[in-house]
VOLODO-877762 format. One record per residue (C-alpha): residue number from 0; residue in one letter; x, y, z. Coordinates in steps of 0.1 Angstrom, whole numbers. Layout:
REM residues N
{pos NUM; code a; east X; north Y; up Z}
...
//
This chain:
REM residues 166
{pos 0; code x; east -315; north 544; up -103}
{pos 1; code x; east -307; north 555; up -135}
{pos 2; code x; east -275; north 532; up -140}
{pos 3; code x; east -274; north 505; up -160}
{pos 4; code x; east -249; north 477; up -167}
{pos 5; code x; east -218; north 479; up -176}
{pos 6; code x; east -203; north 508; up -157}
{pos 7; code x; east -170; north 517; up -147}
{pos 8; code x; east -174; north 539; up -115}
{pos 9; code x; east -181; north 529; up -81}
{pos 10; code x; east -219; north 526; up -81}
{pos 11; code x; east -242; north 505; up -64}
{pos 12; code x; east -274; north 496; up -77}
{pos 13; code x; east -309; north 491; up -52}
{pos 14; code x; east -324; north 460; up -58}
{pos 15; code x; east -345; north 427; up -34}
{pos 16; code x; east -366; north 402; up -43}
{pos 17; code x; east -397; north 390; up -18}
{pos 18; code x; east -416; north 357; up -9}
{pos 19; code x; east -452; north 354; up 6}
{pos 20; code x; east -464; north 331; up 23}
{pos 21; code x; east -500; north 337; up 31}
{pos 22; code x; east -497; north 370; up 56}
{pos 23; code x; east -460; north 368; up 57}
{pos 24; code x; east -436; north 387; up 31}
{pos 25; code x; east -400; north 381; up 33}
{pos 26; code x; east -377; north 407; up 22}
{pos 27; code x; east -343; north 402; up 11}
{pos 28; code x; east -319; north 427; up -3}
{pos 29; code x; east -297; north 419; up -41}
{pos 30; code x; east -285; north 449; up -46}
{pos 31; code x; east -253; north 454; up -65}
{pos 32; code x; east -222; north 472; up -63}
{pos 33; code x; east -192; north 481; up -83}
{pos 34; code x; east -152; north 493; up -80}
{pos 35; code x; east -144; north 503; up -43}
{pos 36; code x; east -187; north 507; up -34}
{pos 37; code x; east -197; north 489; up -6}
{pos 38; code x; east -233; north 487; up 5}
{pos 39; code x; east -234; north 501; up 45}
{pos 40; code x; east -268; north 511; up 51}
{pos 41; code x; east -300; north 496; up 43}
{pos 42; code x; east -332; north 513; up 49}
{pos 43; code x; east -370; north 498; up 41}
{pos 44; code x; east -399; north 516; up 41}
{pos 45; code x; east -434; north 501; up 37}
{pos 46; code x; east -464; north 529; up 26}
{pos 47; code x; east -435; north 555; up 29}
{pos 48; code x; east -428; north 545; up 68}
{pos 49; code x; east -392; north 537; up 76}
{pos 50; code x; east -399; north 501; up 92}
{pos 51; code x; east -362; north 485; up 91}
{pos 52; code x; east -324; north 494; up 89}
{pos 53; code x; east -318; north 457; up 88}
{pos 54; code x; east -302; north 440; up 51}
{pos 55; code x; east -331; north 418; up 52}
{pos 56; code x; east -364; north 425; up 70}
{pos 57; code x; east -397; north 408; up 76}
{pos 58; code x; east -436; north 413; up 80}
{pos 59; code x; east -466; north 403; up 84}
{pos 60; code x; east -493; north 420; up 65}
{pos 61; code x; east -531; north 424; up 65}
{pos 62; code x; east -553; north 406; up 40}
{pos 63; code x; east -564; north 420; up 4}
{pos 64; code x; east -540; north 448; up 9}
{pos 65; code x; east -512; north 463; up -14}
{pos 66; code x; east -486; north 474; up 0}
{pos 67; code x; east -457; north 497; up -15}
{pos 68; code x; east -419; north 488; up -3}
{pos 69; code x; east -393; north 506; up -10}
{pos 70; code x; east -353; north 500; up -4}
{pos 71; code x; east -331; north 526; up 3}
{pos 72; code x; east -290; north 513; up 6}
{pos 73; code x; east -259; north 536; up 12}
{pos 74; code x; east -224; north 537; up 8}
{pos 75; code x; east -221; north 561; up 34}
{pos 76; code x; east -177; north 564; up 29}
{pos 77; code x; east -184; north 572; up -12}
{pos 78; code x; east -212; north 588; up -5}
{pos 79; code x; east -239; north 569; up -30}
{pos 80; code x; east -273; north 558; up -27}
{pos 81; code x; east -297; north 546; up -45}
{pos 82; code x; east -334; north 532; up -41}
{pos 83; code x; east -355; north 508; up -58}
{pos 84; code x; east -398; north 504; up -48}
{pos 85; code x; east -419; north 475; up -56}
{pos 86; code x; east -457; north 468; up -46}
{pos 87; code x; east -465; north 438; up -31}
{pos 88; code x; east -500; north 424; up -31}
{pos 89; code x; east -514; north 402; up -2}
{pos 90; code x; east -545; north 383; up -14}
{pos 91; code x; east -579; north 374; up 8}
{pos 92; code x; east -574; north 346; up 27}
{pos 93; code x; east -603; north 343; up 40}
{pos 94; code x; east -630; north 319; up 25}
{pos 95; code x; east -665; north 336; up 9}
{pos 96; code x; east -695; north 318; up 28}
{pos 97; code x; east -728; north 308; up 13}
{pos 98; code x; east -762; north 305; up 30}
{pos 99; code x; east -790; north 294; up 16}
{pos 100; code x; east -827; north 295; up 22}
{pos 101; code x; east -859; north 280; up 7}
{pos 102; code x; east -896; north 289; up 5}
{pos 103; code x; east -928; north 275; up -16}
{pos 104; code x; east -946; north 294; up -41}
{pos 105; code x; east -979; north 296; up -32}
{pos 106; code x; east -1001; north 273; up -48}
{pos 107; code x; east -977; north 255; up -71}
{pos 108; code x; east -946; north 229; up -63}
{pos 109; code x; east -921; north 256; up -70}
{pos 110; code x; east -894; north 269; up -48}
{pos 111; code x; east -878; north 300; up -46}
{pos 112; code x; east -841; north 289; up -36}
{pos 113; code x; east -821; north 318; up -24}
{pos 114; code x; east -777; north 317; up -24}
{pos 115; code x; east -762; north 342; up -7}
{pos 116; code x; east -725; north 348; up -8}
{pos 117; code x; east -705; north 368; up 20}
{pos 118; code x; east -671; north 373; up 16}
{pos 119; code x; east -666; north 394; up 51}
{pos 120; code x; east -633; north 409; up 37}
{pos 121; code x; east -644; north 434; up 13}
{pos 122; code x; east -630; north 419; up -16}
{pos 123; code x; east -660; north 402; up -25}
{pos 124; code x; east -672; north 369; up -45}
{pos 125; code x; east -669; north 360; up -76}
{pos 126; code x; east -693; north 334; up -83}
{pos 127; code x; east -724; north 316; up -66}
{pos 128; code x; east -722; north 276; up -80}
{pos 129; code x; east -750; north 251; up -72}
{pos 130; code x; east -768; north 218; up -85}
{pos 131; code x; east -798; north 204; up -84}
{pos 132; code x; east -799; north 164; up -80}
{pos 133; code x; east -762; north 155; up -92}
{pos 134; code x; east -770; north 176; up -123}
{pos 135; code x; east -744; north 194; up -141}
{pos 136; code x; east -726; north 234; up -120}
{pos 137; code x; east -743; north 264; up -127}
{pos 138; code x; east -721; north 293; up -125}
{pos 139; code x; east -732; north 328; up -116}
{pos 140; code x; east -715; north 360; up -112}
{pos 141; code x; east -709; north 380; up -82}
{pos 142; code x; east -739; north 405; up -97}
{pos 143; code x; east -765; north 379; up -92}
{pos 144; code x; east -759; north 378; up -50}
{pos 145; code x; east -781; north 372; up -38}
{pos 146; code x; east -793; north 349; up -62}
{pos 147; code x; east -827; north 335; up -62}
{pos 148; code x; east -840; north 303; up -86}
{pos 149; code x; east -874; north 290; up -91}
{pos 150; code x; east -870; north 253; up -89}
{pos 151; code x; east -899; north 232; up -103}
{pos 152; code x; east -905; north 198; up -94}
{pos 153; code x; east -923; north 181; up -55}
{pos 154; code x; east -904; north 154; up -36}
{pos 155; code x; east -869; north 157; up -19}
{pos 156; code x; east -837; north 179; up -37}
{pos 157; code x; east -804; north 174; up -32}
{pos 158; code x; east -792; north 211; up -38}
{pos 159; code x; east -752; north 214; up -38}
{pos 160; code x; east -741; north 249; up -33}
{pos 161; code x; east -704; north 269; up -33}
{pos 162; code x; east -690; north 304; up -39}
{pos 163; code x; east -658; north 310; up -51}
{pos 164; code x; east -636; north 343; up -42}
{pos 165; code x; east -623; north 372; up -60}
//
């Protein structure tokens, strides 16, 4: 805006603050003003589309998706404007899910124990955890999906398995 505090002249300064809540993004307008200025015209843009004229506006958004608002307020008797953009990131809300599959290695007691992680979103996983018998997490990273172990040992496994998200 190029005006900072204190000044003098009328001005008014473009400013809002925003809340999400999972999907939702709540808008809400703090701009300033100063002398005789009086803020009569609002206008928000999301990704450079005019969306509101409201003071204070509202969406819901798409998942793992930034999103560039911008506010635009008037004093249309002085004639002064200013503008102020922020980008707003909405996260992946959706869960990664893990599959897993087993197979013997011929002639021995081995396994191979493949973990696969799908996140479905795009954003991706971060890491495959598992444990063997109530033994301690092993962590991998999302460059070891799908991820394949050699497990030694016959008789029955308790094999625990999660992925976490990016």
């Amino acid at each position: 805006s190029g005006l900072t505090y204190p000044f003098d002249a009328n001005a008014i300064i473009a400013d809002f603050d925003y809340v999400v809540d999972e999907l939702d993004v709540d808008l809400n307008d703090t701009s300033t003003i100063n002398g005789d200025a009086v803020i009569d015209s609002w206008e928000w843009l999301i990704d450079d589309v005019s969306v509101s004229t409201d003071q204070n506006y509202s969406f819901t958004g798409t998942e793992n998706t930034d999103y560039n608002v911008c506010l635009i307020v008037q004093d249309t008797v002085l004639s002064l404007e200013d503008s102020t953009c922020q980008t707003i990131s909405i996260g992946d809300l959706t869960p990664p899910t893990t599959t897993f599959s087993s197979s013997q290695v011929t002639g021995t007691t081995d396994q191979n124990i493949t973990l696969t992680c799908d996140d479905g979103t795009g954003d991706g996983c971060q890491y495959i955890n598992f444990r063997i018998d109530n033994g301690d997490w092993n962590y991998y990273s999302v460059g070891d999906n799908p991820l394949t172990i050699i497990y030694n040992g016959a008789g029955d496994h308790n094999i625990q398995y999660y992925s976490t998200d990016n």
